[in-house]
FIKOLZA-1660 file (N, C-alpha, C; in steps of 0.1 Angstrom, whole numbers, plus 5000, padded with zeros to 4 digits):
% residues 131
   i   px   py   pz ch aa at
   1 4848 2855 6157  A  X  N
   1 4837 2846 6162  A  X CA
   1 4833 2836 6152  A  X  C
   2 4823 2825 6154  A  X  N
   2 4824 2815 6148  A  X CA
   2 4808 2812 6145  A  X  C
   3 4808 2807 6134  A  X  N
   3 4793 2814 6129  A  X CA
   3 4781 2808 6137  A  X  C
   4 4785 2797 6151  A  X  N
   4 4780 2789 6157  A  X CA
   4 4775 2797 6172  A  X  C
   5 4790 2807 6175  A  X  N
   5 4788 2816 6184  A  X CA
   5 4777 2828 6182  A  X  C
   6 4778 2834 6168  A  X  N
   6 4773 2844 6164  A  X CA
   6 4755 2838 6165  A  X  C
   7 4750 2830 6157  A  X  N
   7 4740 2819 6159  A  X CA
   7 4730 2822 6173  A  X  C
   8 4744 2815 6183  A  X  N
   8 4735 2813 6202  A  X CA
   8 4735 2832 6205  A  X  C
   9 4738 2838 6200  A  X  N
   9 4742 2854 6208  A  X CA
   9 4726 2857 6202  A  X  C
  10 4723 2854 6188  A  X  N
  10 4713 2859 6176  A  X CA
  10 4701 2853 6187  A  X  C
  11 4704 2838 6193  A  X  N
  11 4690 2830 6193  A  X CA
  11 4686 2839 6212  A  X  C
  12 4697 2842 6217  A  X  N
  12 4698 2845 6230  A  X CA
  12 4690 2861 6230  A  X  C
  13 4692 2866 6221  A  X  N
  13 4688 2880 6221  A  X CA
  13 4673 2882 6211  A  X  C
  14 4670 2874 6205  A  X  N
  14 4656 2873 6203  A  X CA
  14 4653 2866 6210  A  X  C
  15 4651 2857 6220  A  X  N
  15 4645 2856 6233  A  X CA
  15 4645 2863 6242  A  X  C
  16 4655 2874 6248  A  X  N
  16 4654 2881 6256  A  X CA
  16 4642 2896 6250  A  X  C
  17 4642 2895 6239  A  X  N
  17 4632 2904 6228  A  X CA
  17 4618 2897 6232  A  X  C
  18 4616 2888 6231  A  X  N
  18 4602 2876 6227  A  X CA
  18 4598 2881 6245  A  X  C
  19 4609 2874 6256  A  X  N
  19 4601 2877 6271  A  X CA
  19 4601 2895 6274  A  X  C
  20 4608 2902 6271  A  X  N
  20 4604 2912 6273  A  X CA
  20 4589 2918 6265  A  X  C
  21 4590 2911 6255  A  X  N
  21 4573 2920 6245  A  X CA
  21 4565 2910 6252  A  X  C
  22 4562 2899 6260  A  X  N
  22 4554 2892 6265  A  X CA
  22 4547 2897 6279  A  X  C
  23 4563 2900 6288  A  X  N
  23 4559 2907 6298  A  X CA
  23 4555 2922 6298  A  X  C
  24 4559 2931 6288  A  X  N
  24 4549 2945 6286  A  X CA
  24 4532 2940 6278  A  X  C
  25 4536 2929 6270  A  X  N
  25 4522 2927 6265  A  X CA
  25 4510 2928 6277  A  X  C
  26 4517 2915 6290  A  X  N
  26 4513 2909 6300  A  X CA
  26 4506 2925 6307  A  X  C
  27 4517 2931 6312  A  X  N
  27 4513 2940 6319  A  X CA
  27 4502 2951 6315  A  X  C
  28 4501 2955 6297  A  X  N
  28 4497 2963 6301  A  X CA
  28 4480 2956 6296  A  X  C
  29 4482 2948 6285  A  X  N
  29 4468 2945 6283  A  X CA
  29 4462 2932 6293  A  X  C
  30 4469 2924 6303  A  X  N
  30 4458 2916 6309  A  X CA
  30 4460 2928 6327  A  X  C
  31 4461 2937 6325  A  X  N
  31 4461 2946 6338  A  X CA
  31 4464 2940 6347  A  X  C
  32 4480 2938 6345  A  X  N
  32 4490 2931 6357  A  X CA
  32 4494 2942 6363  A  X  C
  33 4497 2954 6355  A  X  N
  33 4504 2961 6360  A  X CA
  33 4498 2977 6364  A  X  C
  34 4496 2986 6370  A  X  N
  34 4500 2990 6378  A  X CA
  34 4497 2978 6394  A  X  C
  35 4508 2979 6401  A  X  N
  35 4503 2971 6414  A  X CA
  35 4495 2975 6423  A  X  C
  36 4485 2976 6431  A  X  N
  36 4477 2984 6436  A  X CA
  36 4477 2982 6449  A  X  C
  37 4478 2966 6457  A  X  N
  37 4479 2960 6464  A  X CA
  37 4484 2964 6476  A  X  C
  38 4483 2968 6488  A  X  N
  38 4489 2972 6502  A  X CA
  38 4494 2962 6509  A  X  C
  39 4489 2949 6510  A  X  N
  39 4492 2935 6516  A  X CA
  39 4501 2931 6512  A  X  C
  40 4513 2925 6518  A  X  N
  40 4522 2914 6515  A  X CA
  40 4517 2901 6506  A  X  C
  41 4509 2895 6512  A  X  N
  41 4503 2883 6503  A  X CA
  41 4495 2890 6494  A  X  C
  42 4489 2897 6492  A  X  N
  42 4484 2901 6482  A  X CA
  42 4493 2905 6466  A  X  C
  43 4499 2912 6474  A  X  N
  43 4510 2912 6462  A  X CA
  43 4515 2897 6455  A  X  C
  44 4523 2893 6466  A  X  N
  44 4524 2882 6462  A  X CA
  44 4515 2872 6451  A  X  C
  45 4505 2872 6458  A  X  N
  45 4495 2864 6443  A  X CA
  45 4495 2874 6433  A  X  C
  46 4492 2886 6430  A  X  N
  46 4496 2895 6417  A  X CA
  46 4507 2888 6416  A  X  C
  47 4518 2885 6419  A  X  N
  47 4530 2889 6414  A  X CA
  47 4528 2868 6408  A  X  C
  48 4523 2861 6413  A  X  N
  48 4522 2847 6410  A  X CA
  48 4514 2844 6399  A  X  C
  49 4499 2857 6399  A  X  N
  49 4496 2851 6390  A  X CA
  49 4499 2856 6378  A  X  C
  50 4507 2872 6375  A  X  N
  50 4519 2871 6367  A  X CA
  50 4524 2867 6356  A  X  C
  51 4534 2860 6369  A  X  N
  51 4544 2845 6362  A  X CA
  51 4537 2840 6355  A  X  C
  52 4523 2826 6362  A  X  N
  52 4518 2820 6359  A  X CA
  52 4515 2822 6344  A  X  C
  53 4512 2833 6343  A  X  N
  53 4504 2839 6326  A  X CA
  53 4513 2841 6317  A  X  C
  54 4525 2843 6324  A  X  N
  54 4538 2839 6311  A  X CA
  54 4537 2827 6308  A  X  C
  55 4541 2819 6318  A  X  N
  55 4543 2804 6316  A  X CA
  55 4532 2800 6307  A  X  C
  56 4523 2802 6307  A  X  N
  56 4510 2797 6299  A  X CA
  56 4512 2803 6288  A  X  C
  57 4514 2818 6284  A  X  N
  57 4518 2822 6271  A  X CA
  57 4530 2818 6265  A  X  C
  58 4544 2817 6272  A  X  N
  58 4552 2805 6268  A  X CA
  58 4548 2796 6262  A  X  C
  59 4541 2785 6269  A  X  N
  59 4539 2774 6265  A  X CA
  59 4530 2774 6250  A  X  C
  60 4520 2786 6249  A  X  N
  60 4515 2786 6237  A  X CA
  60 4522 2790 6225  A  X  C
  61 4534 2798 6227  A  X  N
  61 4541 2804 6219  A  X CA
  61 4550 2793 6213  A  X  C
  62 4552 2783 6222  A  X  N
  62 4563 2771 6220  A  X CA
  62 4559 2764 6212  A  X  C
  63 4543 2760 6215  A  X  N
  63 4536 2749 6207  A  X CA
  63 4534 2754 6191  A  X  C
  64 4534 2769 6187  A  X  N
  64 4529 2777 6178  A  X CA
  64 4545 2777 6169  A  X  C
  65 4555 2778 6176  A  X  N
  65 4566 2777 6169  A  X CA
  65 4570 2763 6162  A  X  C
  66 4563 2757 6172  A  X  N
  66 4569 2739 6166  A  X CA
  66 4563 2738 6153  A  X  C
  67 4549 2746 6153  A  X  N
  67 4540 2742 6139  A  X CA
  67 4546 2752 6131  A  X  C
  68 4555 2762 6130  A  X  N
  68 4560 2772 6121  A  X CA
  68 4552 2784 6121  A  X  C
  69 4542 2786 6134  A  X  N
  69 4541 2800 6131  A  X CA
  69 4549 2807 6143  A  X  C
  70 4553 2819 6139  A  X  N
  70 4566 2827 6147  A  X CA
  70 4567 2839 6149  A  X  C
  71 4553 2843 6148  A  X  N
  71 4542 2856 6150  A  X CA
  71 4545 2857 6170  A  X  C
  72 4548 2875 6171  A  X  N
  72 4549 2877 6183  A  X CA
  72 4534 2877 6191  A  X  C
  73 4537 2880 6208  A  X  N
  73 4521 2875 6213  A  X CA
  73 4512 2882 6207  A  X  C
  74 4516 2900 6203  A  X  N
  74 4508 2910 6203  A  X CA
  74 4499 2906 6188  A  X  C
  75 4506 2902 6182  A  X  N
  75 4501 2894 6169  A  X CA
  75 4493 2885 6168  A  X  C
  76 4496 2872 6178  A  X  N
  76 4488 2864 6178  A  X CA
  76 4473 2869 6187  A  X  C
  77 4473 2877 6198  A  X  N
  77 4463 2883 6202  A  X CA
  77 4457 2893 6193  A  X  C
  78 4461 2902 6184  A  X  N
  78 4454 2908 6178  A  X CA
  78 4448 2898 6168  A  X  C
  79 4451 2892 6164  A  X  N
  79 4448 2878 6149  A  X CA
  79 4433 2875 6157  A  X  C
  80 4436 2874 6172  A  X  N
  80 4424 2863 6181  A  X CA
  80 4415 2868 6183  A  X  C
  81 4412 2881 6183  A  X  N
  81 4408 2893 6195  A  X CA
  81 4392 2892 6186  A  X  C
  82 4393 2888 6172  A  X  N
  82 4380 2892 6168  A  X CA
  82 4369 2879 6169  A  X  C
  83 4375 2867 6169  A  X  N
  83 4366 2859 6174  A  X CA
  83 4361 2855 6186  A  X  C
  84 4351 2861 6183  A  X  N
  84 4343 2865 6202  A  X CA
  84 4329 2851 6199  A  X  C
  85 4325 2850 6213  A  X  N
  85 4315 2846 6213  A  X CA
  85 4304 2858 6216  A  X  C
  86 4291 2853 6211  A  X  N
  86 4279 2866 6209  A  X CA
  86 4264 2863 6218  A  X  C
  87 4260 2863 6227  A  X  N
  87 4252 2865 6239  A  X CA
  87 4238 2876 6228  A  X  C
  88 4225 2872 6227  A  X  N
  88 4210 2877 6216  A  X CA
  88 4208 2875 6224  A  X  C
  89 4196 2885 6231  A  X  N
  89 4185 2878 6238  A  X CA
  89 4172 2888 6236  A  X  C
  90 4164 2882 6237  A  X  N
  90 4153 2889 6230  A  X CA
  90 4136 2889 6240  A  X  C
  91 4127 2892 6241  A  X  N
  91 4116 2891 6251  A  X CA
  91 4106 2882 6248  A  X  C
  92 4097 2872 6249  A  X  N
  92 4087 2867 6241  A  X CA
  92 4072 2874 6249  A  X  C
  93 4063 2871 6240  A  X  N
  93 4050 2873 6243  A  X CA
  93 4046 2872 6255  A  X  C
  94 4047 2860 6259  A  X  N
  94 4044 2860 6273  A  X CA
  94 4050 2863 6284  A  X  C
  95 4065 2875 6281  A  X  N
  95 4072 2880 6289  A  X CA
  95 4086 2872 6297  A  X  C
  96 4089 2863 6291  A  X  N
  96 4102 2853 6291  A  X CA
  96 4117 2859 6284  A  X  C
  97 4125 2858 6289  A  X  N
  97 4134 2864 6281  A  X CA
  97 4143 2849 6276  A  X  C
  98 4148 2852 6264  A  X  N
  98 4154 2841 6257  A  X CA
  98 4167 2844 6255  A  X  C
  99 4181 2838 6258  A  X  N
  99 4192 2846 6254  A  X CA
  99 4199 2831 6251  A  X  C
 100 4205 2834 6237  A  X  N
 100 4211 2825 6228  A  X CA
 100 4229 2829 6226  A  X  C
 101 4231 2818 6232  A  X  N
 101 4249 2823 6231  A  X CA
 101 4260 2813 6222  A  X  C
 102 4266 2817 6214  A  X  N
 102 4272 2809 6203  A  X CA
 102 4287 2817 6197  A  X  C
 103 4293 2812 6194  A  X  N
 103 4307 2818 6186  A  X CA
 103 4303 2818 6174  A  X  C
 104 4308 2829 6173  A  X  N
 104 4312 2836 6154  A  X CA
 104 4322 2824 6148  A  X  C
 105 4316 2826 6135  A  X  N
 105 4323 2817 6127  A  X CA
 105 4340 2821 6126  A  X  C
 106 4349 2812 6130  A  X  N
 106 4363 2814 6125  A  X CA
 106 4372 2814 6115  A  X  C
 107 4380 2827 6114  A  X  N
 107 4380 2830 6102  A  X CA
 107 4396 2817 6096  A  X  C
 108 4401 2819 6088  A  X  N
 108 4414 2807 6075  A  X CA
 108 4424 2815 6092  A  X  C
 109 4427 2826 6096  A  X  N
 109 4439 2831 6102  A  X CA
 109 4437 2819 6119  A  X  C
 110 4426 2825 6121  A  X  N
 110 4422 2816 6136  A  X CA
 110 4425 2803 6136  A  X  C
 111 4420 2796 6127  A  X  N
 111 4415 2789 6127  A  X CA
 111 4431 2778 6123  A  X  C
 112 4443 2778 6117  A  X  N
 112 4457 2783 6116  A  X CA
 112 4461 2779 6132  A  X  C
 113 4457 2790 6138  A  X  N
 113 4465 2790 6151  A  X CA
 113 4458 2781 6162  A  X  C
 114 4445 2779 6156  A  X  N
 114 4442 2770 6167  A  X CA
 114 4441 2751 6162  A  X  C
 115 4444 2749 6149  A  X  N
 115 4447 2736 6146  A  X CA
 115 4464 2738 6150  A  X  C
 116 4470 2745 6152  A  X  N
 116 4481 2750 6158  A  X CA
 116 4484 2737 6173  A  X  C
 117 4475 2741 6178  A  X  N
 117 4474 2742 6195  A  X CA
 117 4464 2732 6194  A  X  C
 118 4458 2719 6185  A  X  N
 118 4452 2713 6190  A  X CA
 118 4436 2716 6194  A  X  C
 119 4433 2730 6189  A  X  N
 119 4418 2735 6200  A  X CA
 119 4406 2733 6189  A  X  C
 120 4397 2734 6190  A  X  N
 120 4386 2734 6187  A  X CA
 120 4384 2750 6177  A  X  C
 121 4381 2749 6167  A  X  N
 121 4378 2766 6160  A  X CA
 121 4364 2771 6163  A  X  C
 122 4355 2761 6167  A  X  N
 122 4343 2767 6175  A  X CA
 122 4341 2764 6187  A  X  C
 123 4351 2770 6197  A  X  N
 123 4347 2768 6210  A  X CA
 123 4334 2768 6220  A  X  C
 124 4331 2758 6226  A  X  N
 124 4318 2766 6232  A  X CA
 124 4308 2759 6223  A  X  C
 125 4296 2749 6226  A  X  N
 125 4284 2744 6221  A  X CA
 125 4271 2759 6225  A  X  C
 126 4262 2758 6210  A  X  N
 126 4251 2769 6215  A  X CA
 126 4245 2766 6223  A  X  C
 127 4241 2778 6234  A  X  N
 127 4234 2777 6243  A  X CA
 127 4223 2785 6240  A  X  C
 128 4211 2778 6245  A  X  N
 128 4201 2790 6250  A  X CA
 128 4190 2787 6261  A  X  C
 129 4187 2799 6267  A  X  N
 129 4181 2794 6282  A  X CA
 129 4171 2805 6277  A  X  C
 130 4161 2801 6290  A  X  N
 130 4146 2807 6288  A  X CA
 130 4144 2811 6301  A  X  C
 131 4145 2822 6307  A  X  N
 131 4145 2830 6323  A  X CA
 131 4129 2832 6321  A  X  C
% end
């Protein structure tokens, strides 16, 4: 073999590695999978929207390699998983409730993957409403 053949077999089989940890990622943590569905069409859109969530993770995995990171999904989701946004709400005197919603500050890792992709490291402007 030719170190050009060996190369596409190498690049061919860590891709078929990359979509297979994508679609067990897929299934088991965004609860694609067990199918539950009795309907024809029903399934169908499970089964569409799926795909769809590859394709979208694809595409972020693609844009994430162009910048040189080459961290699997489960990685890049566990890295993400801690920057949440945070919902306080508290009672005032006069019996109003106040709830203030805002993101956590982003940490050197996040913050990496989302100058990555173009995004914003604080998603989301604060909110707060007065019920």
């Amino acid at each position: 073999m030719t170190n050009g053949k060996e190369q596409e077999i190498w690049d061919i089989y860590n891709t078929l590695t990359d979509i297979e940890d994508a679609f067990c990622s897929m299934k088991s943590k965004l609860g694609l999978r067990p199918v539950h569905h009795q309907k024809e069409d029903r399934v169908d859109g499970h089964l569409f929207i799926t795909v769809l969530a590859y394709h979208i993770l694809h595409t972020i995995r693609f844009k994430l390699r162009q910048k040189g990171i080459h961290s699997k999904w489960n990685t890049i989701r566990d890295i993400l998983s801690n920057h949440v946004r945070i919902t306080t709400n508290m009672k005032t005197k006069d019996g109003k409730m106040v709830y203030i919603r805002k993101s956590c500050q982003a940490e050197l890792s996040h913050k990496k993957i989302y100058d990555a992709l173009n995004l914003p490291s604080q998603p989301g402007k604060t909110t707060k409403t007065i019920l």
